[in-house]
Backbone as a ProteinNet text record, in pm:
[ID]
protein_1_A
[PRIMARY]
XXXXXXXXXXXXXXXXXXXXXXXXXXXXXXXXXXXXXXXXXXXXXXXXXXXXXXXXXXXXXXXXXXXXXXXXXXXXXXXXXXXXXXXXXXXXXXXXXXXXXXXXXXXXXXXXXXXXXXXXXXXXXXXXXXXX
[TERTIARY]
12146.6	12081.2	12018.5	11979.6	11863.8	11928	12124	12192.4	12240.7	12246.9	12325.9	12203.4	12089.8	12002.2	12010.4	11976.7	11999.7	12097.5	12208.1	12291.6	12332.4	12327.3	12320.3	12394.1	12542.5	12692.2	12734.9	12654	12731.7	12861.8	13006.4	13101.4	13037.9	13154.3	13167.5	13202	13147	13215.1	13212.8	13287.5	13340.1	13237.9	13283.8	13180.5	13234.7	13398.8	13391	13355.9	13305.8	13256.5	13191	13172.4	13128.3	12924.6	12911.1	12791.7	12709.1	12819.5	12751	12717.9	12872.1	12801	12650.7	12630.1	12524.2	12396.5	12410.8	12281.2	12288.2	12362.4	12372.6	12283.8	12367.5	12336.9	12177.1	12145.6	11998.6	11853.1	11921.6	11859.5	11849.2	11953.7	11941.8	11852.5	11894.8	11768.3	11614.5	11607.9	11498.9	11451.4	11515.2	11458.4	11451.9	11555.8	11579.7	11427.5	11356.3	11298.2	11135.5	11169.8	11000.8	11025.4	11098.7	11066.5	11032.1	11075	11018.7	10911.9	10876.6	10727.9	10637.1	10673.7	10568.4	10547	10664.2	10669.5	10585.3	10625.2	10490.1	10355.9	10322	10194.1	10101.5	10234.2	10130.7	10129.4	10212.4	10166.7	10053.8	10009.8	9917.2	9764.4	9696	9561.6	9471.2	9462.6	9381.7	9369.6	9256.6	9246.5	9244.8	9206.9	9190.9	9333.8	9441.1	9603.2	9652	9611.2	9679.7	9630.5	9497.9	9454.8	9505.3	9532.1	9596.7	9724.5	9812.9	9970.6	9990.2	9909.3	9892.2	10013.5	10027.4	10099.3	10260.4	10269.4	10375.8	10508.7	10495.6	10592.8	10624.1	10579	10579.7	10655	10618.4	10663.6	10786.2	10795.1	10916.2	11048.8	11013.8	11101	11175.9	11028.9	11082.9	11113.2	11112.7	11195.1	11299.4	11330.7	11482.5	11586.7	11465.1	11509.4	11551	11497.1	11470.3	11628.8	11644.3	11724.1	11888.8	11810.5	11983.1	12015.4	11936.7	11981.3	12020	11921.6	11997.4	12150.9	12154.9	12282.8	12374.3	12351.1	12473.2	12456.3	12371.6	12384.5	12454.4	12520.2	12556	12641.6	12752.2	12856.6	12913.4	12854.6	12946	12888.5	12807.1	12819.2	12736.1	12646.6	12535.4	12502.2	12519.1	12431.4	12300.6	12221.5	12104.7	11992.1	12109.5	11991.6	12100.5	12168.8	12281.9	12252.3	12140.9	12116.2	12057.8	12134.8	12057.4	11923.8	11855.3	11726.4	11662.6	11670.7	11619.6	11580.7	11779.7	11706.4	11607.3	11591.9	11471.7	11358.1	11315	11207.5	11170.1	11274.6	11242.8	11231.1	11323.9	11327.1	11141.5	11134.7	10977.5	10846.2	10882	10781.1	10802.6	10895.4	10906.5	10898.7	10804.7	10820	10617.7	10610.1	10425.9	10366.9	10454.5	10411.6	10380.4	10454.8	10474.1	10380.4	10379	10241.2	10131.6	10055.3	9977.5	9930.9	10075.1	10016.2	10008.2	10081.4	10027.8	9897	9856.8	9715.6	9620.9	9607.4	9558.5	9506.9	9628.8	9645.6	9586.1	9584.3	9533.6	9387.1	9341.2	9174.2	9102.8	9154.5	9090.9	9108.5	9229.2	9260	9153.4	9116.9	9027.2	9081.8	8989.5	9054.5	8905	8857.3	8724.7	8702.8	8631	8714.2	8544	8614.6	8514	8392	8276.3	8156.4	8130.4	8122.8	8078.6	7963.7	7923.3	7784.9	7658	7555.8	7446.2	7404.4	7386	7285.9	7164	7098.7	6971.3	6918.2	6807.4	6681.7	6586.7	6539.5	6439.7	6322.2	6297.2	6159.6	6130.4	6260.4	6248.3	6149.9	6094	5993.7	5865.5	5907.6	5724.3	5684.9	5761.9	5787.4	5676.7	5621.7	5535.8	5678.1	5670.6	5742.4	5704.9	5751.7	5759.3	5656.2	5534.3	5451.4	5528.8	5513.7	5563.4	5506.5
13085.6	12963.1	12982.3	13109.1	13142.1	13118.3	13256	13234.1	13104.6	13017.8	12860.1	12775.7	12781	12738	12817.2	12937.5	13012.2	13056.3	12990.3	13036.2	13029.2	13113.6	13055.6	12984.4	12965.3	12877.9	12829.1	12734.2	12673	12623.8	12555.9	12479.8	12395.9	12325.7	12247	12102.5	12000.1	11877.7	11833.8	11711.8	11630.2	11517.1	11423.3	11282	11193.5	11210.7	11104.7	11089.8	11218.7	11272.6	11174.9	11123.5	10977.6	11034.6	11172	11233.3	11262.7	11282.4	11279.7	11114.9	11036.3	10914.2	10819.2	10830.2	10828.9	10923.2	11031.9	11086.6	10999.9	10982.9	10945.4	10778.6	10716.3	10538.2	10553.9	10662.9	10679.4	10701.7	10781.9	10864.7	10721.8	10638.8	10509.9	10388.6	10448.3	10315	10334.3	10452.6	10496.4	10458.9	10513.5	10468.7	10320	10246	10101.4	10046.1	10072	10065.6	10077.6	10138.8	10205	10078	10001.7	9865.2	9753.9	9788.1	9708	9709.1	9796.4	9832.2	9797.4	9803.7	9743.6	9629	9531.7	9430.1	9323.7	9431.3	9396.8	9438.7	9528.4	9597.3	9476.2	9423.5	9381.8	9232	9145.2	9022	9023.7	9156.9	9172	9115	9032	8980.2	9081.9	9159.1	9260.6	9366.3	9396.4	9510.7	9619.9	9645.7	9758.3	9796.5	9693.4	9708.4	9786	9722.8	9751.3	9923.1	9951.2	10082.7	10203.4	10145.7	10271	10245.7	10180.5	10186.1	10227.5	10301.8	10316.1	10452.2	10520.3	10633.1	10607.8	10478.6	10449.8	10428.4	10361.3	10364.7	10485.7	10576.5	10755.3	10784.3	10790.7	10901.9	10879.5	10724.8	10665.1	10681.9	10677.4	10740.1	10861.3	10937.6	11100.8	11188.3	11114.4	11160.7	11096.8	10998.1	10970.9	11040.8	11038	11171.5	11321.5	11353.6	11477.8	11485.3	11344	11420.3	11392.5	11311.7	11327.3	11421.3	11504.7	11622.8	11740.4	11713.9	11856.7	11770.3	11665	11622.1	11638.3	11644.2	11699.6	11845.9	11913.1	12077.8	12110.1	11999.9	12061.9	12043.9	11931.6	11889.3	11950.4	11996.7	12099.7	12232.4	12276.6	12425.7	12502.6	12453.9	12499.6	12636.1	12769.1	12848.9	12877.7	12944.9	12854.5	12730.7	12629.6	12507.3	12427.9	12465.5	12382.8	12447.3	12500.8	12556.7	12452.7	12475.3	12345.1	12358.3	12494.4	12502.9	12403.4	12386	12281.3	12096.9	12109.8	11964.8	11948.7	12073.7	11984.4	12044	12124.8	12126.9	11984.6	11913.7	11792.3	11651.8	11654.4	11580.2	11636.3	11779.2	11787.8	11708.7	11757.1	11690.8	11514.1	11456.4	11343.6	11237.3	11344.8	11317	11304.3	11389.7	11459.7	11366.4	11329.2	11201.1	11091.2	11022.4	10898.8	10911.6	11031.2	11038.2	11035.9	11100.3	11096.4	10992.6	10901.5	10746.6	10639.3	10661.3	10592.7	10609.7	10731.7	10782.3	10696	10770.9	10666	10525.1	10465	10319.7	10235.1	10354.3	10298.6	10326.8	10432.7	10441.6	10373.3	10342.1	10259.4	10182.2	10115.9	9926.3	9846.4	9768.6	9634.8	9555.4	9385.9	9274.9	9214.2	9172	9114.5	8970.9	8942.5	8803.7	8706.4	8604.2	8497.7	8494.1	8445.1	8423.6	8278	8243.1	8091.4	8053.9	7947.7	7899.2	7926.3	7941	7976.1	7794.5	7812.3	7682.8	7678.7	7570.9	7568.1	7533.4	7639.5	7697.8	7563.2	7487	7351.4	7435	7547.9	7619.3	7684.6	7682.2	7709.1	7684.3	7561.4	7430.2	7521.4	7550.1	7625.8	7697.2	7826.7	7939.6	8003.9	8083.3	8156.7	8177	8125.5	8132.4	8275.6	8322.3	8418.1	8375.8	8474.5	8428.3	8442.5	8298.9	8365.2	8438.2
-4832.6	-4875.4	-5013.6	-5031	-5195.7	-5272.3	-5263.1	-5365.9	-5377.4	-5255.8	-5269.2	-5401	-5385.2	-5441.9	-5627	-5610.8	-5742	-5822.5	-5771.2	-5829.9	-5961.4	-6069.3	-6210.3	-6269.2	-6213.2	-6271.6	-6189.3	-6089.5	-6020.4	-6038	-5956.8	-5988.6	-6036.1	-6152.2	-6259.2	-6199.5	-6203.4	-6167.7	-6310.1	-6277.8	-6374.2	-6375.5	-6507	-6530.8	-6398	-6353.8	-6274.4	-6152.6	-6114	-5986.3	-5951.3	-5805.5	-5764.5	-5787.8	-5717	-5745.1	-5866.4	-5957.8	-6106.8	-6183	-6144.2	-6126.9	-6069.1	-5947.8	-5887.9	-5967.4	-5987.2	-6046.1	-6217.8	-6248.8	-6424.7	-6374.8	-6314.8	-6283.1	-6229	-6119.7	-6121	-6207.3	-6294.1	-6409.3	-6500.5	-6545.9	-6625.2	-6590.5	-6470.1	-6375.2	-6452.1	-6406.8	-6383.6	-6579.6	-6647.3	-6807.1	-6819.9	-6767.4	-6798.2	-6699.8	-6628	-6497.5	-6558.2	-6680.2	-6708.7	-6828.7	-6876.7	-6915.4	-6857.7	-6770.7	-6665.6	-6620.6	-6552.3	-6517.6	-6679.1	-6804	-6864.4	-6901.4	-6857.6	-6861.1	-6726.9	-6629.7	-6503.7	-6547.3	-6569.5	-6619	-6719	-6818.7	-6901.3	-6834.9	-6739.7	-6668.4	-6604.5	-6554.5	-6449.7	-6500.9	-6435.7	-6503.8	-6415.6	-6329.2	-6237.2	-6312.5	-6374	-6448.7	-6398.9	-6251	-6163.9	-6133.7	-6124	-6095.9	-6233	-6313.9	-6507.6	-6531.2	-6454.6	-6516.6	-6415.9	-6283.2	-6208.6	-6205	-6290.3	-6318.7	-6460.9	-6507.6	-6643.1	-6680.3	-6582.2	-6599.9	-6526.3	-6474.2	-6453.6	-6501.4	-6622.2	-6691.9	-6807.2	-6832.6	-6894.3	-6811	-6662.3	-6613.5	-6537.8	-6518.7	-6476.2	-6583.9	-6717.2	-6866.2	-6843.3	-6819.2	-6836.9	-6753.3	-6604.3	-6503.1	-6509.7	-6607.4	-6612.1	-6699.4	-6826.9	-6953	-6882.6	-6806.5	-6745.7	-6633.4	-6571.3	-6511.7	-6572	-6661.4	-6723	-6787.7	-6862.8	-6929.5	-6800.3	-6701.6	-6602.4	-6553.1	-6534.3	-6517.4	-6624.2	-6752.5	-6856.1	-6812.3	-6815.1	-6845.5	-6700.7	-6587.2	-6464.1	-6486.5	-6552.4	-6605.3	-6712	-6775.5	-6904	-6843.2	-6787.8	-6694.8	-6772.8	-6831	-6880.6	-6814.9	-6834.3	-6778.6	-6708.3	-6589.1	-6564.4	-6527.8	-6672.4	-6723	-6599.1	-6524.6	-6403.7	-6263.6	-6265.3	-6119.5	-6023.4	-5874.3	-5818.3	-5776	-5813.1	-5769.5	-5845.6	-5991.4	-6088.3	-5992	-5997.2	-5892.2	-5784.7	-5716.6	-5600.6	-5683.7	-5736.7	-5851	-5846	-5958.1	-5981.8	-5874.7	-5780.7	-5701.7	-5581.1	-5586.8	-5554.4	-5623.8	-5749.1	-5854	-5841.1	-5843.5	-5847.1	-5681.9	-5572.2	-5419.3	-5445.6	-5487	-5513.2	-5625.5	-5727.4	-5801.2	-5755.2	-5677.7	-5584.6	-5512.6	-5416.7	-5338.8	-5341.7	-5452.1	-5529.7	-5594.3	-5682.9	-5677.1	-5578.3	-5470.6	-5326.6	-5283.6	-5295.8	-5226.3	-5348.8	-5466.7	-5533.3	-5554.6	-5567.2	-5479	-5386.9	-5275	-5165.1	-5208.9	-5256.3	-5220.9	-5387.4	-5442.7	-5551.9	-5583.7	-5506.7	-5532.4	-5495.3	-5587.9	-5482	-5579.1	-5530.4	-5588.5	-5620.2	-5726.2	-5689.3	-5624	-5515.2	-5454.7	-5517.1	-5574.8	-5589.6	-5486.2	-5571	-5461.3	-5421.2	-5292.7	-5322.3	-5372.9	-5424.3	-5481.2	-5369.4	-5418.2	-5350.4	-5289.3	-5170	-5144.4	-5178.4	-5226.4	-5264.6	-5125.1	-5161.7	-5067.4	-5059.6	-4970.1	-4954.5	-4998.8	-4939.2	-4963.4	-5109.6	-5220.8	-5303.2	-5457.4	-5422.7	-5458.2	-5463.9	-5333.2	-5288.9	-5309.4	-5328.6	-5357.1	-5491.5	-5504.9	-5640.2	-5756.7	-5877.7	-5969.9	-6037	-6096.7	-6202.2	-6341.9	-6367.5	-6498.8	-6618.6	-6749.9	-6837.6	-6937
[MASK]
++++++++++++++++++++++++++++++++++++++++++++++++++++++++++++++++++++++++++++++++++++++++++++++++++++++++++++++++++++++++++++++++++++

């Protein structure tokens, strides 16, 4: 299983590999995706939403940057820089990100909800005012 993981030259696939496909169309998502997200980011009128998605669209980029280059260096047979230990590296890092901004999420979201108007107090009349 170690050497399956470490192995420094793995086999070579090709671009049309349905798998290299899939990782390339993922990896694009994922850049095309972090325009997106700032295009949500900046609709958002919740400032508490806008400031904990702040790292969303970076890191949504450069895990796309990131895995397209290990996807060329697996495809031309890059020495090393094509080991599949790399991918769950990344596919780790990119499991612990998510989580991290879920947890987040959950414990610092609020919404501020409108107050209704105060009723006026009858006894308020009576009441000792404030000296000026």
């Amino acid at each position: 299983m170690l050497s399956y993981l470490f192995w420094p030259n793995p086999p070579v696939p090709s671009y049309d590999s349905p798998k290299v496909v899939i990782v390339l169309l993922v990896c694009v998502l994922l850049m095309f995706g972090s325009f997106a997200i700032k295009r949500w980011r900046n609709s958002q009128s919740n400032a508490v939403t806008r400031k904990l998605s702040r790292s969303w669209q970076s890191a949504s980029f450069w895990f796309g940057i990131v895995g397209l280059f290990m996807a060329v260096c697996r495809v031309e047979g890059i020495s090393y820089l094509s080991m599949r230990f790399w991918w769950v590296v990344w596919g780790a890092i990119v499991v612990i990100y998510i989580g991290f901004q879920i947890k987040m999420f959950r414990s610092r979201h609020y919404e501020i909800v409108p107050q209704e108007a105060k009723e006026q107090d009858p006894r308020e009349k009576y009441l000792p005012k404030k000296k000026k």
